[in-house]
N, C-alpha and C positions, 0 to 999 in steps of 0.2 A: 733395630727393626724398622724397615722403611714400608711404610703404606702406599700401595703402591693406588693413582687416581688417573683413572681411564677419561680422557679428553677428547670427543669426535671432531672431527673435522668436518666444514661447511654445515651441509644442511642434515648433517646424522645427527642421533638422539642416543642416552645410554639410558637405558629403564631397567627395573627391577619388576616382573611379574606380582603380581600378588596372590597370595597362597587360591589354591584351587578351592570349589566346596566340596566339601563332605559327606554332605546327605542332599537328596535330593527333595523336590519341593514338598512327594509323599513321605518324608522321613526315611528313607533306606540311606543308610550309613554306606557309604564308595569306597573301598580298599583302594589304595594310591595309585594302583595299576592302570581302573576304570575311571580315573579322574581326567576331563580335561583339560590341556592346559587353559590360564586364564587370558583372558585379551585385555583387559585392564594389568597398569603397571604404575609405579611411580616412578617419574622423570628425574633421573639422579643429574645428569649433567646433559648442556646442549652446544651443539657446533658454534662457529659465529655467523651462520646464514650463508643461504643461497647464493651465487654468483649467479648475474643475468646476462645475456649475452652482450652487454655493452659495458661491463666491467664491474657493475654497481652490485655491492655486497647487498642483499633483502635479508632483516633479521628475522629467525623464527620467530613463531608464533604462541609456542609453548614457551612453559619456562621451568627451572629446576623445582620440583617436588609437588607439579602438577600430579594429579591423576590421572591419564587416559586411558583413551580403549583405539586399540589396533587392529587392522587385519590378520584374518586366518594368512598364515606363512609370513608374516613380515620377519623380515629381520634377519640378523646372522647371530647366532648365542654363543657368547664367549664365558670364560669362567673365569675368573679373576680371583686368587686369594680366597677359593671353596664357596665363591659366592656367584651363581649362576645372574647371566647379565644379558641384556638384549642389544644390539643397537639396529636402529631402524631409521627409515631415511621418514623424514617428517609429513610426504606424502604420505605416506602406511598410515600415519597416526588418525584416526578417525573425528575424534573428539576428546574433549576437556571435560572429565565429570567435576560437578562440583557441588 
């Protein structure tokens, strides 16, 4: 059985979403249909940085098993081994919760 480990290139990011809520702030419980998806994720693995236009590699700024929060539409979702995956280019990325 080979595990298969998704590796972005340059300045891409691989993140896992974090489960949506449930109920809303009044208590109504959300059938999965009417859930959001969520814009926080955890950062499972990162590129090795930006190239700038004079050759020089910039390392990201995130790092693997950060928490953040993204933009509405960022990203392309890929599925990997039944496990829904994001990558997204580290502009999208908003911030670092912590």
């Amino acid at each position: 059985l080979t595990v298969m480990r998704l590796v972005p290139l340059g300045d891409q990011v691989v993140v896992k979403r974090l489960a949506a809520e449930a109920k809303t702030a009044g208590g109504i419980v959300l059938p999965e249909s009417a859930r959001e998806k969520p814009r926080e994720a955890r950062v499972l693995s990162i590129g090795d940085g930006r190239l700038t236009e004079n050759g020089v590699r910039v390392p990201l700024q995130v790092n693997e098993g950060d928490r953040v929060l993204f933009s509405d539409y960022a990203g392309t979702e890929v599925n990997v081994e039944g496990e829904e995956l994001l990558i997204v280019r580290e502009a999208d990325i908003l911030a670092v919760l912590e």
